[in-house]
N, C-alpha and C positions, 0 to 999 in steps of 0.2 A: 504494500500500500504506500501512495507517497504522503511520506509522511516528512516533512524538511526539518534536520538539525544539524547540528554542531559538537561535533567530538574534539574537546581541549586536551592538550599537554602541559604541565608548566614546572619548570625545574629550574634553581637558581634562581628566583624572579624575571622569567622568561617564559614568553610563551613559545612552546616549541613546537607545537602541533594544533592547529583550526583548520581540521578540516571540515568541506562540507558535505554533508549526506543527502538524498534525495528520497530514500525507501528508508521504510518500518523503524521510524526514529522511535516510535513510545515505547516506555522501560520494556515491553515485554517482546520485546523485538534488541534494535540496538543497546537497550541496556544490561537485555541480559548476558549479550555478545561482549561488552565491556567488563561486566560482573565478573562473567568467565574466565575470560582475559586475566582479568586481576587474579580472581581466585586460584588460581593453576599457575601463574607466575613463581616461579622455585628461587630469583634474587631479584630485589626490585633496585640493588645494586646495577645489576646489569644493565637491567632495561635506563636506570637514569645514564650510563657509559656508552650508552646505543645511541640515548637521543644527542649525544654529540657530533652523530653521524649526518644529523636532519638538520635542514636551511629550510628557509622561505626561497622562492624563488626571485630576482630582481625582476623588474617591469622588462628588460631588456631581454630577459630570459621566458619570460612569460611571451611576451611578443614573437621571439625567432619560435617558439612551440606552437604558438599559434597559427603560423605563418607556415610551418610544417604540414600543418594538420588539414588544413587549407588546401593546400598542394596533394594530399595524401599520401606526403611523405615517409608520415610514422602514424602507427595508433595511437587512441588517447595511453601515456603511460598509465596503468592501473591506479598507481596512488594519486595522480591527481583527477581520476575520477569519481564521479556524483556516486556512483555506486558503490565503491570501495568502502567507505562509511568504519565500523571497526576492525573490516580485516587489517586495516590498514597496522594495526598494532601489532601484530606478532609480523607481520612484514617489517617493521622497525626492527624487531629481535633478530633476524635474516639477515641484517646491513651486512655484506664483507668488511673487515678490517681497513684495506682501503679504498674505500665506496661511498657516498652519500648520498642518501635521500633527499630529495627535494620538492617542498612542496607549495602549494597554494597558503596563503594568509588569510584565512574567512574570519578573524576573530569578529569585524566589525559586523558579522551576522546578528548576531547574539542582541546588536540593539534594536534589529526589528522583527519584536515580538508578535506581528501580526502574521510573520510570514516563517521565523525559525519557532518551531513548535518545541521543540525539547534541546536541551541541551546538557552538555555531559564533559565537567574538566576532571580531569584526573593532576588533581596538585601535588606533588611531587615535596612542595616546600611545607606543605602545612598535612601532608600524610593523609588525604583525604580523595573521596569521591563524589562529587556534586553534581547532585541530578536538579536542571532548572526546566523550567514548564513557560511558553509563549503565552499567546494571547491578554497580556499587560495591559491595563485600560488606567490603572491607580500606578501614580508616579510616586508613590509611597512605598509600591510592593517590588518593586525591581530592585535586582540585585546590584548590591555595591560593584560588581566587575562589571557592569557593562550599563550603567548609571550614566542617566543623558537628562539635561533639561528640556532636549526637546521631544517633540512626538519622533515618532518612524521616522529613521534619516531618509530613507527612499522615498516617503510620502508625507509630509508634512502637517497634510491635513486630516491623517487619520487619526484617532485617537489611544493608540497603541506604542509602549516605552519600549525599552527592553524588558527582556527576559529576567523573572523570577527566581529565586534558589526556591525549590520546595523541600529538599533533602541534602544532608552531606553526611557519609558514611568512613569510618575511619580502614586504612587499608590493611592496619595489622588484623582487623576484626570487623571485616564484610560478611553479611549476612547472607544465609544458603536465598538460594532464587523466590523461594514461595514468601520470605520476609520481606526478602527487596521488592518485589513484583508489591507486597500488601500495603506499604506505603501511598502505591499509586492507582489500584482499582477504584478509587472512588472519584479522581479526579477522570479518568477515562471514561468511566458508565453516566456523566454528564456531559461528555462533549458529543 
């Protein structure tokens, strides 16, 4: 189902991963693909040693890929597609030693809650998992990370902020699927 969100990285005080996803962003979809992720994770040593591997792309790099893709010179690379969404994570764990990921910047998704419906950082610095939820109407309820005075940057006149936290789960102590999913059936059986 398309469901659009935003899968965060942040380590160091950096953000090191916004990607964007286009399919089955609600927790019981990509969150439980993140959940997973975390919970099977054997060093989370590692994984932060990995993301030293991953860039954002420059405009100039984003442009000659685009410019490719155009020509049908190359396929979309897998990580910086709509669909990749959490695979994209243990694809990080995969980096060779000398290799780097590179990818898309979507953090600034995250401010319009009218159109990123879930979103998902995995902070690194504060040892945590943060599940936030879209559709923002109250500039009270949106979260400090993605905190705007104005409406929807893409539309100005709608009346939608950023995105909410509705949950943040610690990583040494993530809960099995049927808890994490129980957080969120109630806000799903009303949308």
């Amino acid at each position: 189902m398309g469901t659009r969100h935003l899968i965060e990285v942040v380590n160091n005080n950096e953000i090191k991963v916004a990607q964007y996803g286009q399919w089955d962003g609600y927790p019981d979809g990509q969150g439980v693909d993140i959940l997973s992720f975390l919970s099977k994770l054997d060093n989370l040593d590692t994984f932060k040693k990995q993301l030293d591997k991953v860039r954002f792309l420059t405009t100039e790099e984003i442009n000659l890929i685009n410019d490719k893709l155009s020509k049908r010179e190359i396929n979309m690379p897998p990580e910086l597609s709509r669909d990749t969404s959490a695979k994209l994570l243990p694809m990080i764990m995969e980096i060779e030693d000398d290799k780097e990921l590179l990818l898309h910047n979507k953090h600034d998704f995250g401010y319009d809650s009218l159109f990123c419906e879930w979103a998902y950082v995995i902070d690194l610095d504060k040892n945590v998992l943060e599940v936030y939820r879209g559709f923002v109407t109250e500039k009270d309820k949106q979260a400090e990370r993605w905190h705007t005075d104005n409406k929807t940057n893409n539309n100005p006149d709608t009346s939608y902020f950023g995105v909410e936290l509705v949950k943040s789960f610690e990583l040494n102590n993530l809960p099995p699927e049927q808890v994490f999913l129980s957080y969120f059936t109630e806000d799903e059986d009303e949308e």
